[in-house]
KEMI-665451 format. One record per residue: residue in three letters; x, y, z of N, C-alpha, C in turn; residue number from 1. Coordinates in nm, 4 decimals, always signed. Layout:
% residues N
['ALA' [X Y Z] [X Y Z] [X Y Z] NUM],
...
//
This chain:
% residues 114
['UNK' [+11.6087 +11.7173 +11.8400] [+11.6162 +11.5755 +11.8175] [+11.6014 +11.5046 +11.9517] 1],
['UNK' [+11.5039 +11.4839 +11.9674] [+11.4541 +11.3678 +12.0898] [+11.5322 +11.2373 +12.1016] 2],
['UNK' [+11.6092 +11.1682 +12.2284] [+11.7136 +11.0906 +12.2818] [+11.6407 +11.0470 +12.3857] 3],
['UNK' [+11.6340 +10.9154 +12.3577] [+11.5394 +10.8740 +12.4931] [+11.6128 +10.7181 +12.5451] 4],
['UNK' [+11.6350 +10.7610 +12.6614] [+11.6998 +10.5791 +12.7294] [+11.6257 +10.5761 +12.8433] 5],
['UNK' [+11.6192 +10.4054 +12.8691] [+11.5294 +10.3666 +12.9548] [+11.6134 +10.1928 +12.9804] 6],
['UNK' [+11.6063 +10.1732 +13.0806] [+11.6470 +10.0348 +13.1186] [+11.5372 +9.9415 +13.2201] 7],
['UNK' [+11.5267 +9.8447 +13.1940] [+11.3727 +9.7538 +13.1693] [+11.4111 +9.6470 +13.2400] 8],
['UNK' [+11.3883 +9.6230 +13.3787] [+11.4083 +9.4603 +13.4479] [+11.3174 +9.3396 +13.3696] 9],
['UNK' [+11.3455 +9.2296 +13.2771] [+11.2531 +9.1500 +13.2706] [+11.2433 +9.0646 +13.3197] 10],
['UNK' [+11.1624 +9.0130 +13.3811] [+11.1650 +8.8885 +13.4830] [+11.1837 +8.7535 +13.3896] 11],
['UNK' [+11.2359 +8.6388 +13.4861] [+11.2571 +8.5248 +13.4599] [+11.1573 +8.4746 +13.3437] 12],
['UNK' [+11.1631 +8.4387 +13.2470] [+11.1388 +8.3865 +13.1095] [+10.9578 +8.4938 +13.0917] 13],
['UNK' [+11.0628 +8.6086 +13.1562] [+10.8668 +8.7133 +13.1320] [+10.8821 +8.7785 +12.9658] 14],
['UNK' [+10.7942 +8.8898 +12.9569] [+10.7568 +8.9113 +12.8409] [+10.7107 +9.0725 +12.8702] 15],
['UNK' [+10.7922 +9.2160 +12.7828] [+10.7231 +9.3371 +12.8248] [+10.6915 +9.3454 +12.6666] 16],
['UNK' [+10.5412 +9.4243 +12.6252] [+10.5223 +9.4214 +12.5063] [+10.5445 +9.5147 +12.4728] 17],
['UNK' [+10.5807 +9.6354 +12.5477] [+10.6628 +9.7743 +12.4542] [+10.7296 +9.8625 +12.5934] 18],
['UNK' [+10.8207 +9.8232 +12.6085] [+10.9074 +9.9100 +12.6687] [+10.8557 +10.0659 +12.6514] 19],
['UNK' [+10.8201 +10.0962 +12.5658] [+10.7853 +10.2639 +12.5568] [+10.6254 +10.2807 +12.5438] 20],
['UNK' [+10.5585 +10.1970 +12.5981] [+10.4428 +10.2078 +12.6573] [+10.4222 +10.3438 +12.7210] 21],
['UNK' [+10.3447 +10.4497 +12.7061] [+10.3126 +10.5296 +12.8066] [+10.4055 +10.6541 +12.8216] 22],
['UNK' [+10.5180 +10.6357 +12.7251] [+10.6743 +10.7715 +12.7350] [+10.5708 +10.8592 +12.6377] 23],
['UNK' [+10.6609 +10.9925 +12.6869] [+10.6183 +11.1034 +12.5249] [+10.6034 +11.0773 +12.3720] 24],
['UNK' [+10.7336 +10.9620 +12.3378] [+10.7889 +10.9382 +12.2492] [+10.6834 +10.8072 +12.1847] 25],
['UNK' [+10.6288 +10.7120 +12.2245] [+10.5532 +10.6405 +12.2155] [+10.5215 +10.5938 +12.0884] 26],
['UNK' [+10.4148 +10.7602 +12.0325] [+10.4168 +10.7720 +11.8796] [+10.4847 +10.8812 +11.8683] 27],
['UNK' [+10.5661 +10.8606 +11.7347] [+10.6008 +10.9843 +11.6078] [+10.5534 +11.1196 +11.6460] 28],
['UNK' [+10.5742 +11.2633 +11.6842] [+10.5252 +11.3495 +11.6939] [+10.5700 +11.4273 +11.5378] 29],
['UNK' [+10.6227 +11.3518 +11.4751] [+10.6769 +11.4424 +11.3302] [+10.6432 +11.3778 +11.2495] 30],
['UNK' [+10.5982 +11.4806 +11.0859] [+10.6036 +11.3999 +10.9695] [+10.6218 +11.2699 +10.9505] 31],
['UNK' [+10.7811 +11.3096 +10.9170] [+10.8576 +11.1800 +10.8933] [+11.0195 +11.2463 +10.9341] 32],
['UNK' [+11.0661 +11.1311 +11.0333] [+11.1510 +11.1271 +11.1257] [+11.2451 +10.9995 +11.0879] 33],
['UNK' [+11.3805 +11.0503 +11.1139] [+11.4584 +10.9430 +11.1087] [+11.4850 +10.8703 +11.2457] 34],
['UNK' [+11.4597 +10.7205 +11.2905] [+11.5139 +10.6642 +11.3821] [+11.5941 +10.5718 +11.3858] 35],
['UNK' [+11.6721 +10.5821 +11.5222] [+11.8019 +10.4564 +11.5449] [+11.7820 +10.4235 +11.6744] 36],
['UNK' [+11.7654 +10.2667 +11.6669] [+11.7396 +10.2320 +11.7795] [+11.8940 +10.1408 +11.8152] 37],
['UNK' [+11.9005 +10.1374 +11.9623] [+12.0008 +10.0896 +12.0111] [+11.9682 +9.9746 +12.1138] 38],
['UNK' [+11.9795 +9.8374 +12.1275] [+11.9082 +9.7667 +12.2108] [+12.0149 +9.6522 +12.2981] 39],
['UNK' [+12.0900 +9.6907 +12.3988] [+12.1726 +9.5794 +12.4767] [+12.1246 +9.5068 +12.6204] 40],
['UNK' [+12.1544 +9.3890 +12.6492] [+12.1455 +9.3220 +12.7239] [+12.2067 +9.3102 +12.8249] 41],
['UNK' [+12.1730 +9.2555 +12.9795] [+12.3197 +9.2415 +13.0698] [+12.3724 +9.1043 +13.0534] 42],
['UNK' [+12.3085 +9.0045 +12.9547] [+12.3155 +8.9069 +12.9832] [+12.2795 +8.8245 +12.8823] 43],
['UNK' [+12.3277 +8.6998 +12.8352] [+12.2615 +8.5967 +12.6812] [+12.0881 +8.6050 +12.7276] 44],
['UNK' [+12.0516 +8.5460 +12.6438] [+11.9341 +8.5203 +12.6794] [+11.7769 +8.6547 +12.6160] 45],
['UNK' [+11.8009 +8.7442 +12.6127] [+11.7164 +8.8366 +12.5778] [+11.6716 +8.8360 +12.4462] 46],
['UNK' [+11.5647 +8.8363 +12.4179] [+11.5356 +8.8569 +12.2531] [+11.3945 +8.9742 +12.2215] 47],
['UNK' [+11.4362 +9.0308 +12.0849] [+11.3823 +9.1870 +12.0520] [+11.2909 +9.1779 +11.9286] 48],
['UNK' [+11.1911 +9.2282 +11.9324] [+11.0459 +9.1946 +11.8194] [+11.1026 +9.4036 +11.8362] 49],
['UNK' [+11.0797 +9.4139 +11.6992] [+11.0881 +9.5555 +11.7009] [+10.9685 +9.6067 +11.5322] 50],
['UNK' [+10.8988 +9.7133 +11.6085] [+10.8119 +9.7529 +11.4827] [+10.7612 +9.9188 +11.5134] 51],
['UNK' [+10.7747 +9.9714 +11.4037] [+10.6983 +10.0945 +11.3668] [+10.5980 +10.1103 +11.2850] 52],
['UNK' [+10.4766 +10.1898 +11.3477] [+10.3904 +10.1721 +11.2585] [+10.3197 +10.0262 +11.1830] 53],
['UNK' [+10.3592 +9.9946 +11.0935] [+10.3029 +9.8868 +11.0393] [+10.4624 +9.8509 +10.9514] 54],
['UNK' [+10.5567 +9.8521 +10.9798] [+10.7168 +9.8240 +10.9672] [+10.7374 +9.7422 +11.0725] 55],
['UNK' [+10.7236 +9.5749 +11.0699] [+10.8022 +9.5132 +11.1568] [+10.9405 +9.4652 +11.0920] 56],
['UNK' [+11.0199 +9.5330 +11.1692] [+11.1516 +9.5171 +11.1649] [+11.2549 +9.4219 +11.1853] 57],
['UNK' [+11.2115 +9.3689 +11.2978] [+11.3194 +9.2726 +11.3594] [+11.1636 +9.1694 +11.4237] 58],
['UNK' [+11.1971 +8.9948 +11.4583] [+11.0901 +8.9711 +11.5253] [+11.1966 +8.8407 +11.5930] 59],
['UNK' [+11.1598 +8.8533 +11.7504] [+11.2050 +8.7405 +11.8144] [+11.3696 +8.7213 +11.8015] 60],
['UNK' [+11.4465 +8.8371 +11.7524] [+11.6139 +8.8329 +11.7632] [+11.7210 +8.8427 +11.9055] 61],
['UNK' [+11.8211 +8.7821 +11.8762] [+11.8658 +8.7827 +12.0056] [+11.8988 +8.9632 +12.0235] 62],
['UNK' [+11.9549 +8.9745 +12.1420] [+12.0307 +9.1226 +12.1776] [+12.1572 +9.1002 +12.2245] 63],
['UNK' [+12.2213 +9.1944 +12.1894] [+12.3729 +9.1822 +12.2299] [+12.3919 +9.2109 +12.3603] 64],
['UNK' [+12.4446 +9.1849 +12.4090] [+12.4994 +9.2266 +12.5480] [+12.5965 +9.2848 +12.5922] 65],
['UNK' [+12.5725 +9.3532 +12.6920] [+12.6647 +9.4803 +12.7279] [+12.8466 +9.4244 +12.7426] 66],
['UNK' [+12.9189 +9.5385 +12.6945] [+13.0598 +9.5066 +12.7465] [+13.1024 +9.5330 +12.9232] 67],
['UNK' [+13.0179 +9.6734 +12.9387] [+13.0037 +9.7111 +13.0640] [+12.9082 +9.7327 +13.1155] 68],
['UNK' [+12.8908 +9.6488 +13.2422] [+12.7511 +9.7159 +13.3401] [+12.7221 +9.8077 +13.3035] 69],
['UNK' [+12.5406 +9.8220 +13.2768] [+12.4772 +9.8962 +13.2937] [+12.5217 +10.0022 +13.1725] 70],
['UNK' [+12.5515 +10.0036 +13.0343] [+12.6280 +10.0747 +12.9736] [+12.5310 +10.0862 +12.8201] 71],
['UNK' [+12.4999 +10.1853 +12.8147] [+12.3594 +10.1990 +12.7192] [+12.4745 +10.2222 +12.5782] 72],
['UNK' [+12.3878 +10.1959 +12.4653] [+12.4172 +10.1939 +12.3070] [+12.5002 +10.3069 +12.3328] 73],
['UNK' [+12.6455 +10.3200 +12.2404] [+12.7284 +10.4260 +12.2011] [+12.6877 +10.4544 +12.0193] 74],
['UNK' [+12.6718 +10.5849 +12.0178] [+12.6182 +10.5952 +11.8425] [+12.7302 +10.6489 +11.8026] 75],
['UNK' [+12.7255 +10.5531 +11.6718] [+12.6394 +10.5276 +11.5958] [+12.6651 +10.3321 +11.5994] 76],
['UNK' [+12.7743 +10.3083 +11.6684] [+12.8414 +10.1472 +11.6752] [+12.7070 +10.0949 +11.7031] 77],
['UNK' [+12.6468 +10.0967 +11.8121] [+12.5571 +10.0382 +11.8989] [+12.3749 +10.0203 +11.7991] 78],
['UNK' [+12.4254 +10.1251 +11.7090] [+12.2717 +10.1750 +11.6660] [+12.2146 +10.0341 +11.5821] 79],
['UNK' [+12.1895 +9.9507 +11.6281] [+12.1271 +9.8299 +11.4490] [+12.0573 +9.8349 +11.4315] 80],
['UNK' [+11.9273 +9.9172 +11.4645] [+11.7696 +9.9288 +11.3877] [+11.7786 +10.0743 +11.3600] 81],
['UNK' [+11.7673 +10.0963 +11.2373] [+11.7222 +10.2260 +11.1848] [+11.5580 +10.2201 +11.0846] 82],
['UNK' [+11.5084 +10.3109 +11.0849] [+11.3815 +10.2984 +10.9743] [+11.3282 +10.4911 +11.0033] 83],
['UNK' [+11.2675 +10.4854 +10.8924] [+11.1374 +10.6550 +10.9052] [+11.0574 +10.5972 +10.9561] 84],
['UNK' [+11.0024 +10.6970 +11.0402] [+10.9134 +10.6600 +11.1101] [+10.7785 +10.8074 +11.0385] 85],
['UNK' [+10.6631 +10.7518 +11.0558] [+10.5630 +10.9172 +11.0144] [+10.5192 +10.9720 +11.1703] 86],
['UNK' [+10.3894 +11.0393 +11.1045] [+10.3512 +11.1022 +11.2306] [+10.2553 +11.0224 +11.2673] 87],
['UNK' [+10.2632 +10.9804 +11.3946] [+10.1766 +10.9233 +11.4878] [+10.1981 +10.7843 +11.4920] 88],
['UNK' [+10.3031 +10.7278 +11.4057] [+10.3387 +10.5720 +11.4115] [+10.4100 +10.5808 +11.5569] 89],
['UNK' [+10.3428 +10.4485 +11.6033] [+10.3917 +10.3494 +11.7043] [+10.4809 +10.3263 +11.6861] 90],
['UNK' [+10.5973 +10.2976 +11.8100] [+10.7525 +10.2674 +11.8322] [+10.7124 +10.1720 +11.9509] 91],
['UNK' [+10.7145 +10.0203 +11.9342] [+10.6371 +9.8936 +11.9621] [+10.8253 +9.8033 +12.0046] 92],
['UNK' [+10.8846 +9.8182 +12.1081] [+10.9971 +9.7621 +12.1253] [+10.9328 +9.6354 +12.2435] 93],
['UNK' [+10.9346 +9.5313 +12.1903] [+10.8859 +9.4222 +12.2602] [+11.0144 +9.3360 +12.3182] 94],
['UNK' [+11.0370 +9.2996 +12.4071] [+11.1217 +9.2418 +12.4636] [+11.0834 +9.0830 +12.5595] 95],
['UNK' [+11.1558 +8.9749 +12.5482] [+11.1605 +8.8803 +12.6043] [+11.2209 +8.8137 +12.6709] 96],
['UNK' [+11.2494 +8.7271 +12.7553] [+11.3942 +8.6541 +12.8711] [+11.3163 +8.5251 +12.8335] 97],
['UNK' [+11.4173 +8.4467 +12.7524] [+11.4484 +8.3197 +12.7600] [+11.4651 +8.2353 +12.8552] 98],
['UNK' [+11.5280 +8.3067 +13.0071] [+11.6385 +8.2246 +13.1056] [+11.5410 +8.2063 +13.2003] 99],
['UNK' [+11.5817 +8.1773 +13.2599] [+11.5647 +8.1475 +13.4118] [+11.5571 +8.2153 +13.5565] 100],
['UNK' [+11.6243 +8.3607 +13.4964] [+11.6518 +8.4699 +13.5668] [+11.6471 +8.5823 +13.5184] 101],
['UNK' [+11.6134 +8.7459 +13.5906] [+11.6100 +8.8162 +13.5771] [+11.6723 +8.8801 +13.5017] 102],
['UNK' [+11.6997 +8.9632 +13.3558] [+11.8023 +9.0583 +13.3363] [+11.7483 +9.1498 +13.2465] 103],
['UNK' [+11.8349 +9.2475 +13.2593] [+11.7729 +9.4013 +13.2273] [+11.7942 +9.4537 +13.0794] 104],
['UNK' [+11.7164 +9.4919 +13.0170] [+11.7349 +9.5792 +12.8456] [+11.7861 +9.7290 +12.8876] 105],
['UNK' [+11.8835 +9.7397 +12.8002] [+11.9271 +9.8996 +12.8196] [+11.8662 +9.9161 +12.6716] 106],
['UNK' [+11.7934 +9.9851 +12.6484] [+11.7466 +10.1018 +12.5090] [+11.7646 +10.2389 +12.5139] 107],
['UNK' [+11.8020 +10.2710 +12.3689] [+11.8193 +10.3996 +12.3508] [+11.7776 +10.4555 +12.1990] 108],
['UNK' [+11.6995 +10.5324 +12.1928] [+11.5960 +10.5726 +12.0655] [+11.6746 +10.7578 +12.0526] 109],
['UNK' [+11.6914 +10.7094 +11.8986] [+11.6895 +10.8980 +11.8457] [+11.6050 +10.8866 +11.7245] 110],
['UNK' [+11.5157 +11.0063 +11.7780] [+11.4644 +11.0705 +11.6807] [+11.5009 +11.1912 +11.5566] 111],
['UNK' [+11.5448 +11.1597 +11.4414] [+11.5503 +11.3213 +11.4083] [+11.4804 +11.3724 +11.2881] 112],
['UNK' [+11.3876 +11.4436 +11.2979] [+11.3222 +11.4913 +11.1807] [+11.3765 +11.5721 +11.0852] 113],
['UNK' [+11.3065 +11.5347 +10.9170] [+11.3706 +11.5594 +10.8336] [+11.2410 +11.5766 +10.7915] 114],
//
């Protein structure tokens, strides 16, 4: 079962269109896979477009923000996007900053095939 975290500087009112651009994980390497995504903030202001495959999930929502620095999703509390994913679907985590200033996405993705 593939566990993947990654933490993402976004610049002042910038825009990343998939955090998992370019990882292993990118697309689906299985059938059909169960995922939970985990998505916190350091800070108000962040908002999450989330889609698999042709499953958009979430679009333009805020993100919660961390209790502690730098402190990635605890599972299963942390987990609020779940969906199947198939083989070769896109995992498309788009992220945005509202503010004025810099602040960082902590993500954390499990995969587990079934």
């Amino acid at each position: 079962m593939p566990f993947l975290q990654r933490s993402d500087s976004i610049a002042a009112n910038g825009f990343n269109a998939n955090v998992w651009t370019g990882t292993q994980y990118e697309f689906s390497p299985y059938p059909r896979a169960a995922l939970a995504l985990s998505v916190l903030g350091s800070a108000a202001g962040l908002k999450i477009t989330f889609a698999t495959g042709s499953d958009t999930l979430t679009i333009d929502q805020d993100v919660s923000v961390v209790s502690v620095a730098g402190k990635f999703g605890v599972f299963p509390d942390d987990y609020v996007i779940n969906d199947v994913v198939g083989l070769s679907e896109r995992i498309v985590e788009a992220i945005r900053n509202s503010t004025a200033g810099a602040l960082t996405i902590f993500s954390s993705i499990r995969l587990e095939a079934f």
